[in-house]
C-alpha positions in Angstrom: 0.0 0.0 0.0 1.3 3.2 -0.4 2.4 5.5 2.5 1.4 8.9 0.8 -2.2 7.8 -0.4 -2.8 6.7 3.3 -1.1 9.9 4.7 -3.7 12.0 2.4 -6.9 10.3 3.7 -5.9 10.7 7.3 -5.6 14.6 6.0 -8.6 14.6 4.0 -12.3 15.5 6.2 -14.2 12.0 5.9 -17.7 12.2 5.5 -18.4 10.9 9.0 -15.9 13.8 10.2 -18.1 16.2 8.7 -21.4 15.0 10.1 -20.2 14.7 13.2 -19.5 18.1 13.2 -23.2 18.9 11.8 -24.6 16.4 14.4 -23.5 18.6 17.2 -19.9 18.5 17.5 -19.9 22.5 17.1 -22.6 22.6 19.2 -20.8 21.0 21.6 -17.7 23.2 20.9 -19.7 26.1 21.2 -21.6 25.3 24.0 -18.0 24.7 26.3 -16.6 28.0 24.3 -20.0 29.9 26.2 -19.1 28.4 29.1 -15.5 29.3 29.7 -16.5 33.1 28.5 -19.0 33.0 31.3 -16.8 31.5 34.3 -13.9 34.1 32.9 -16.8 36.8 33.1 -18.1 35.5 36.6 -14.8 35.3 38.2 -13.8 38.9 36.9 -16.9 40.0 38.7 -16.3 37.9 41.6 -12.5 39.2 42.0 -13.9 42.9 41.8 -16.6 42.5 44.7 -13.7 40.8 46.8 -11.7 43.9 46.2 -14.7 46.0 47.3 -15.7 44.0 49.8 -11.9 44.1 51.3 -11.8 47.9 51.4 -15.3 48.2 53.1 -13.6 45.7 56.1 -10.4 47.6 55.9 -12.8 51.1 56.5 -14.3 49.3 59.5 -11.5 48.0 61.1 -8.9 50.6 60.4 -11.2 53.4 60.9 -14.9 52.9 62.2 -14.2 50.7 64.7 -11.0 52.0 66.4 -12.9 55.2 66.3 -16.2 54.2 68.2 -13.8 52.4 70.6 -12.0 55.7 71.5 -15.2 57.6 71.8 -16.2 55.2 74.7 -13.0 55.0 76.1 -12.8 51.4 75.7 -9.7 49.0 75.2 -11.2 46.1 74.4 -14.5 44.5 74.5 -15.9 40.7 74.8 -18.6 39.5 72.2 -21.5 37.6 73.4 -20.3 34.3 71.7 -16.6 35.0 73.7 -15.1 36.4 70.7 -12.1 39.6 71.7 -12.3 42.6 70.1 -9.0 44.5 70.6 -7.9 47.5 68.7 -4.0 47.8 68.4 -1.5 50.3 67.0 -0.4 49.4 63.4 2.6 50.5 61.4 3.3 51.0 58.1 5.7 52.0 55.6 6.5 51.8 51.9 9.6 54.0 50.7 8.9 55.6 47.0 11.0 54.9 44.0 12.1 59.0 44.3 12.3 58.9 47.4 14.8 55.9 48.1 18.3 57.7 48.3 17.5 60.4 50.6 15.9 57.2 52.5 18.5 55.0 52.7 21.1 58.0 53.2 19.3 59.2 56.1 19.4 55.6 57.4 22.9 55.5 57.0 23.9 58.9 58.5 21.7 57.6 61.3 23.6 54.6 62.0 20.4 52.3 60.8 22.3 51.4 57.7 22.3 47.8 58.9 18.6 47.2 57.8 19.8 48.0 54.4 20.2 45.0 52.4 22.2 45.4 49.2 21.9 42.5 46.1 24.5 42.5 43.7 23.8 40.7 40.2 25.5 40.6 36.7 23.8 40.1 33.0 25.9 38.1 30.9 25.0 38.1 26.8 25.1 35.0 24.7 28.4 32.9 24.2 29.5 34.5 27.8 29.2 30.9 30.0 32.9 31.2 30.4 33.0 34.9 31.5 30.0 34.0 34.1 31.4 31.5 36.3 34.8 32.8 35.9 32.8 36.5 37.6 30.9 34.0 39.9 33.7 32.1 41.0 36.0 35.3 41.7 32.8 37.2 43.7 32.7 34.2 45.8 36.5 33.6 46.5 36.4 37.5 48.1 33.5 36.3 50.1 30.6 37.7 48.3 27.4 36.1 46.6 27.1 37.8 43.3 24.0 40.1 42.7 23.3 43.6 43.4 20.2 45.0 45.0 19.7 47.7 47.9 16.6 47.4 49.5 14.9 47.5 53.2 13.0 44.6 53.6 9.1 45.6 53.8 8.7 43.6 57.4 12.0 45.5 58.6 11.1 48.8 57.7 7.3 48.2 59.7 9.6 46.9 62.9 11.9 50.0 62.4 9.1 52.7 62.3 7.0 50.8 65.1 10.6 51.2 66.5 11.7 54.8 65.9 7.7 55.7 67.1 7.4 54.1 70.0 10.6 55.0 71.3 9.4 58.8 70.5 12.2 59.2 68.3 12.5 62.1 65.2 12.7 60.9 62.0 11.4 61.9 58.5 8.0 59.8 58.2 7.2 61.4 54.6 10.7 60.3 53.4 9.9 56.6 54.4 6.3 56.1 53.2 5.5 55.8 56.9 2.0 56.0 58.6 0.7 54.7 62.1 -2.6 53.9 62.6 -5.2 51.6 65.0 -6.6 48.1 63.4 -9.6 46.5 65.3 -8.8 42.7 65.7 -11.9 40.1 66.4 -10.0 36.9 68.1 -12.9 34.0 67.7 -13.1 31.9 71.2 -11.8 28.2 70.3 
């Protein structure tokens, strides 16, 4: 038999090919086509109410709540199922791209300088595998791993303004992205 002849028929749309196509194969197609456009659709909707619905609890815990609390003069408060509601001093801070040398100078001629964390990497082009590890293997003999980054680790910078706050201390909070505020905290009885 010959190989191209049966290589052409396995190309070619049989009849039963094409009428199972008319018989509801693009039906079907279609019909799972409609469905992934509407879970897509559904999702995108659900993901924005989320978003909403995150903002609305961050408005009540970070502001409505901590408010009423300080109205009454209260501190904390038990729940009638034994649930804790607390409210608590937050911190934050997020240092802006502009704003990052006068940052990380002030830390350093503040004697901070050892939450700075500095990354050092190197880009190598094609046909430079040699150059690479012979870089790599020259940063590591003098002790260093080699990549290049400076950066203040979100989670140290929240500990070091919590820090500099509570201990009273001056510092510029506008240079650091910094902001303290109260979070209402619900702890459900086990």
């Amino acid at each position: 038999m010959d190989l191209t002849k049966l290589m052409e028929e396995d190309l070619s749309p049989s009849k039963n090919r094409v009428e199972n196509l008319n018989q509801g194969g693009l039906e079907s197609v279609a019909k799972v086509a409609k469905n992934i456009r509407d879970k897509e659709q559904l999702i995108s909707e659900l993901e924005e109410k989320l978003s909403a619905e995150k903002k609305s609890l961050l408005k009540l815990t970070d502001e409505d709540l901590p408010g009423m609390f300080i109205e009454l003069g209260l501190n904390k408060l038990e729940l009638d199922d034994g649930s804790t509601v607390e409210v608590k001093q937050t911190y934050g801070a997020s240092i802006k791209v502009v704003n990052r040398p006068a940052a990380y100078d002030w830390l350093r001629e503040n004697d901070y300088d050892d939450i700075i964390k500095n990354t050092v990497a190197c880009n190598f082009g094609k046909g430079e595998d040699d150059i690479a590890k012979s870089f790599s293997e020259f940063a590591l003999k003098q002790g260093y791993d080699a990549h290049t980054k400076t950066e203040v680790h979100p989670q140290t910078l929240r500990a070091f303004i919590k820090e500099r706050v509570e201990a009273g201390e001056e510092f510029p909070m506008e240079l650091f992205g910094a902001w303290v505020g109260q979070r209402a905290t619900i702890k459900r009885k086990k």
